[in-house]
C-alpha positions as CSV (number, residue, x, y, z in Angstrom):
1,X,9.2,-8.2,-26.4
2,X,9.3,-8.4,-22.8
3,X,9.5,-11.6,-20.6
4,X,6.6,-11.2,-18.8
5,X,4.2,-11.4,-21.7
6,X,5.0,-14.8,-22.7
7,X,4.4,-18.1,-20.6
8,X,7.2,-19.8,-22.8
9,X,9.9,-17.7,-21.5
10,X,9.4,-18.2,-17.6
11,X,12.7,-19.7,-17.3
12,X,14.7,-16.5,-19.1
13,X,11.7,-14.7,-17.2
14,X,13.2,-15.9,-13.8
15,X,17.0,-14.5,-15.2
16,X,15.7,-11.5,-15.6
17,X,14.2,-11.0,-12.7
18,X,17.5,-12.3,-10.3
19,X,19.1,-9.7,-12.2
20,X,17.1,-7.0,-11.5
21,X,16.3,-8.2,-7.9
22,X,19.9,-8.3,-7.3
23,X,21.1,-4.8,-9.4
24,X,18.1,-3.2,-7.6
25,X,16.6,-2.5,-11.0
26,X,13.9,-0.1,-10.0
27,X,12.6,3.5,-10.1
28,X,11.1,4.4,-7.0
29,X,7.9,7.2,-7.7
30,X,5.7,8.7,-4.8
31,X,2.2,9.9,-4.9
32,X,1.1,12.3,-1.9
33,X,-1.4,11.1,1.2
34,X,-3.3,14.4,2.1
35,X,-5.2,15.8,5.1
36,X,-8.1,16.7,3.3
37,X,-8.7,19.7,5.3
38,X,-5.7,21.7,4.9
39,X,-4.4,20.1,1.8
40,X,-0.8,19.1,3.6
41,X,0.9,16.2,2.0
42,X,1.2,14.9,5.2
43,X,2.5,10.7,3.4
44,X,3.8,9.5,0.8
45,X,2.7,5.9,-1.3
46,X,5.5,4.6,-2.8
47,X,5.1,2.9,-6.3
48,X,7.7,1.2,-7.8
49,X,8.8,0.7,-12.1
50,X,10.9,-1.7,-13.2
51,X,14.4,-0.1,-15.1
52,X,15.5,-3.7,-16.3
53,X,15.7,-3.3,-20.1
54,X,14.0,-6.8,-21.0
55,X,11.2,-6.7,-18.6
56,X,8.0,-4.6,-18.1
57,X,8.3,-1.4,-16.0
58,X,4.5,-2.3,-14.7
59,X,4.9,-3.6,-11.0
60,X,2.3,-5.4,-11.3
61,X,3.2,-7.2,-14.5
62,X,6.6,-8.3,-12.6
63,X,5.1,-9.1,-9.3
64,X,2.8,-11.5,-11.8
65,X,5.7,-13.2,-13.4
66,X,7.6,-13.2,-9.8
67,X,5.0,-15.0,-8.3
68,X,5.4,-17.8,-11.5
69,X,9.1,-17.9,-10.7
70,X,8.6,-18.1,-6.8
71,X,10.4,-15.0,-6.4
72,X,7.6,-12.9,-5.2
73,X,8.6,-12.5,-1.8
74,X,12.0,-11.5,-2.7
75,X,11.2,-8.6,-5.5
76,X,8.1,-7.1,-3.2
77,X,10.8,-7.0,-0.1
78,X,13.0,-5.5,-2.5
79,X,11.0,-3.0,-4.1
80,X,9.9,-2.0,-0.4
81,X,13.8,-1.5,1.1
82,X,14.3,0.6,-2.4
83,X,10.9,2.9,-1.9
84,X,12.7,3.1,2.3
85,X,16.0,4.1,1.1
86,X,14.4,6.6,-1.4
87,X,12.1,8.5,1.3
88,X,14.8,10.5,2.2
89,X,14.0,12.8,-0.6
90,X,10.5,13.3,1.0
91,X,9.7,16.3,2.8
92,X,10.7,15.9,6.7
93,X,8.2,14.3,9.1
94,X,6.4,12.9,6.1
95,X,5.0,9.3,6.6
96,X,6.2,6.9,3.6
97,X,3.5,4.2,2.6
98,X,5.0,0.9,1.3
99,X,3.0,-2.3,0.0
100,X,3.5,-5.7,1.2
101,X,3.1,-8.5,-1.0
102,X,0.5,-11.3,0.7
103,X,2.8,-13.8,0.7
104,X,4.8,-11.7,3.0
105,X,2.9,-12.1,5.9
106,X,3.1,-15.7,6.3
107,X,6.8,-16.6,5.5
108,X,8.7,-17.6,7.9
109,X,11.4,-14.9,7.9
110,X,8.9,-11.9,8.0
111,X,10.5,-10.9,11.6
112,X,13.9,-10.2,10.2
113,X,12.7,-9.0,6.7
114,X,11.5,-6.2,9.0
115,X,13.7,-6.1,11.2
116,X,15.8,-4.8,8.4
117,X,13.5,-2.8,6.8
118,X,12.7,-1.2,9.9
119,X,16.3,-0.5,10.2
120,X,16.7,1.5,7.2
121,X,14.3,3.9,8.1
122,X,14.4,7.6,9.6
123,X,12.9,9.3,12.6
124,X,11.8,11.7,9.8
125,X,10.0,9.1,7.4
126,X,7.9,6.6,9.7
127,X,6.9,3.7,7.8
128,X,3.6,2.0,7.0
129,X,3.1,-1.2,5.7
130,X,-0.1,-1.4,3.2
131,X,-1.6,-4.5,3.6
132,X,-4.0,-6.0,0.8
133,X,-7.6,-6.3,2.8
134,X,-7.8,-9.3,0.9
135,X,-5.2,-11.1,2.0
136,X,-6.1,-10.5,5.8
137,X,-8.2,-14.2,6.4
138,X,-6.5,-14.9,9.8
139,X,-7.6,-12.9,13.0
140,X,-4.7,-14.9,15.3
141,X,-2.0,-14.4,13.0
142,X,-2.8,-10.9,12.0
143,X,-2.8,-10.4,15.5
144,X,0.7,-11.2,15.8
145,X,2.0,-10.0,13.2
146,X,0.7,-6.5,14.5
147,X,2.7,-7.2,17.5
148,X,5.6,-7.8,15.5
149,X,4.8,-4.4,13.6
150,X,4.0,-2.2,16.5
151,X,7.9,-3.7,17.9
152,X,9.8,-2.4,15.0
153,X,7.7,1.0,15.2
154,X,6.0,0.3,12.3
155,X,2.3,1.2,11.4
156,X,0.5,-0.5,9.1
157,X,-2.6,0.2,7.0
158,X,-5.4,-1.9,5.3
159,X,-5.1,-1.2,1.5
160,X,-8.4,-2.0,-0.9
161,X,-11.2,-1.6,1.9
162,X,-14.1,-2.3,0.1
163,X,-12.6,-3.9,-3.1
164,X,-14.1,-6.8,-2.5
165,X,-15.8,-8.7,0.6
166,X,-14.8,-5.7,3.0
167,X,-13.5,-8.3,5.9
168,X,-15.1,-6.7,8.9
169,X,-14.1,-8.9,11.9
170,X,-10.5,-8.5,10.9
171,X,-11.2,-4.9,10.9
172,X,-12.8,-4.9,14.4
173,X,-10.6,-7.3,15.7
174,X,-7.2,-6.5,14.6
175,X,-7.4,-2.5,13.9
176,X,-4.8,-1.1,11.6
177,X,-3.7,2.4,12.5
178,X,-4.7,3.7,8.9
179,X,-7.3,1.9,6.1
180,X,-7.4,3.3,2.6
181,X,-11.3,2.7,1.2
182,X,-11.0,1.7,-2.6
183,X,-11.1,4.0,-5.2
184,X,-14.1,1.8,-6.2
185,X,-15.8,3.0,-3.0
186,X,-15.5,6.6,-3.8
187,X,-16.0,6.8,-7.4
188,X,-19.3,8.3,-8.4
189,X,-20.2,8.7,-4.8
190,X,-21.2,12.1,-5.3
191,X,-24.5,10.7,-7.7
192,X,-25.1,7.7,-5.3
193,X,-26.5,8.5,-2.2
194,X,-27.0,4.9,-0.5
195,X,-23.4,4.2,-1.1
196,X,-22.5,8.0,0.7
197,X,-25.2,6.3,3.9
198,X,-23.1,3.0,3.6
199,X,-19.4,4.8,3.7
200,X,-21.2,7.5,6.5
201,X,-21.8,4.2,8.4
202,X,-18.7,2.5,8.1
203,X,-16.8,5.3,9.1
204,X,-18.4,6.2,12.3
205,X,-17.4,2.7,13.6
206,X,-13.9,3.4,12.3
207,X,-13.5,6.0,14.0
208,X,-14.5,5.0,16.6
209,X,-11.8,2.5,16.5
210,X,-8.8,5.8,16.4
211,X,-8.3,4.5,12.8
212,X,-7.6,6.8,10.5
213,X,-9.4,6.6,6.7
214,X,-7.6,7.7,3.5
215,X,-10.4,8.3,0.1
216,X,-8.4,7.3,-2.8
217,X,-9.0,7.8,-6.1
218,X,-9.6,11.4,-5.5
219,X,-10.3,13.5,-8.7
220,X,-12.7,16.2,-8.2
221,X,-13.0,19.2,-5.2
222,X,-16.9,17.8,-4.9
223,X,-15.9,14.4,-4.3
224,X,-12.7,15.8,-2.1
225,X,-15.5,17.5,0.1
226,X,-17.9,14.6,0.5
227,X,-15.1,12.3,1.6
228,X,-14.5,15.0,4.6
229,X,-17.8,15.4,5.0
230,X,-18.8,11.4,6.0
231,X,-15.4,11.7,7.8
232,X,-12.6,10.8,5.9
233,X,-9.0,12.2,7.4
234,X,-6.7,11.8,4.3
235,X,-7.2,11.4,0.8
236,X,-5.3,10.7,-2.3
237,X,-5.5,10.9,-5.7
238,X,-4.9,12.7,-9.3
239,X,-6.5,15.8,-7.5
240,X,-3.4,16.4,-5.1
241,X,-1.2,14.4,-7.0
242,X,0.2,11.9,-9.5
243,X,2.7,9.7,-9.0
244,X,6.1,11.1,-9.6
């Protein structure tokens, strides 16, 4: 039985969690970010799984019961410092990809959450923060928090391009420095040529914009070579790697 399955149990759910937020209870697994036309792992996404012995080990199954115990904030920031701490396992000049719950952006002590993130990084391990495209709905404050970003010498990325509404003005407005189209934009794109016209389309105005575009969900060599093809710089997926 684990916490997180049961609504009843959000109280001991919310123990369990302080007690792996605080012990750190986490396994910290990267997946490679590769330049699709020389194969170099040239990034790292870092995934975390949960090591607490009562709760799940899916991240997104504790991120769900963390945002019911109002302790989302707190387990994303830490799963982010742990995935940080960990890059120094990566290969040098490797770029380390770290997600960023939504919440994050908007509470008020993001400046010295990364402040401190940004301080337990490397010269050898850059960070960039993935950013849900989702959760981008303000062009002012995204503006400013790029400011804050680009202060720390952090990059940042737009995560799930094309998941849902693909937000466009924010894209235009407030350019990331990399934005990772959805596995749900590449999938089958080698038997559907209006959506290969509509991801040719949206990535000459990317590009345009000196942002750089990672294909994930990557499985096969002929999908590999279409993504390069429309003009995708990195991709990632089971092809290059799993998580591990």
């Amino acid at each position: 039985m684990v916490a997180d399955e049961h609504p009843h149990s959000i109280i001991r759910g919310g123990e369990l969690l302080r007690e792996l937020i605080d012990t750190c209870a986490v396994e910290i697994l990267f997946q490679p970010i590769v330049d699709l036309p020389t194969r170099a792992a040239l990034a790292y996404e870092a995934l975390a799984r949960g090591t607490h012995p009562e709760l799940s080990t899916n991240p997104a199954a504790l991120l769900a019961l963390a945002e019911r115990c109002d302790l989302v904030v707190e387990l994303s920031r830490m799963f982010a410092r742990q995935a940080v701490r960990s890059s120094t396992r990566l290969p040098a000049g490797t770029k380390v990809f770290v997600n960023m719950h939504p919440q994050e952006l908007s509470h008020p002590d993001l400046l010295d959450a990364l402040t401190e993130l940004a301080g337990l990084s490397s010269r050898e391990h850059r960070v960039v923060l993935e950013i849900a495209e989702a959760s981008v709905t303000d062009v002012s404050a995204m503006g400013r928090n790029r400011e804050v970003f680009s202060s720390l010498g952090l990059q940042f990325a737009y995560d799930d391009f094309g998941a849902g509404q693909a937000r466009l003005i924010e894209l235009t407005d407030i350019p990331p420095d990399y934005l990772k189209f959805d596995k749900t934009m590449v999938e089958g794109i080698e038997t559907a040529a209006p959506r290969r016209e509509m991801v040719g389309a949206l990535l000459r105005v990317v590009r345009r914009l000196g942002v750089r575009v990672i294909a994930e969900g990557v499985e096969t060599e002929l999908v590999a070579s279409i993504c390069q093809k429309l003009g995708c710089d990195l991709g990632q997926g089971y092809l290059f790697g799993r998580p591990g």
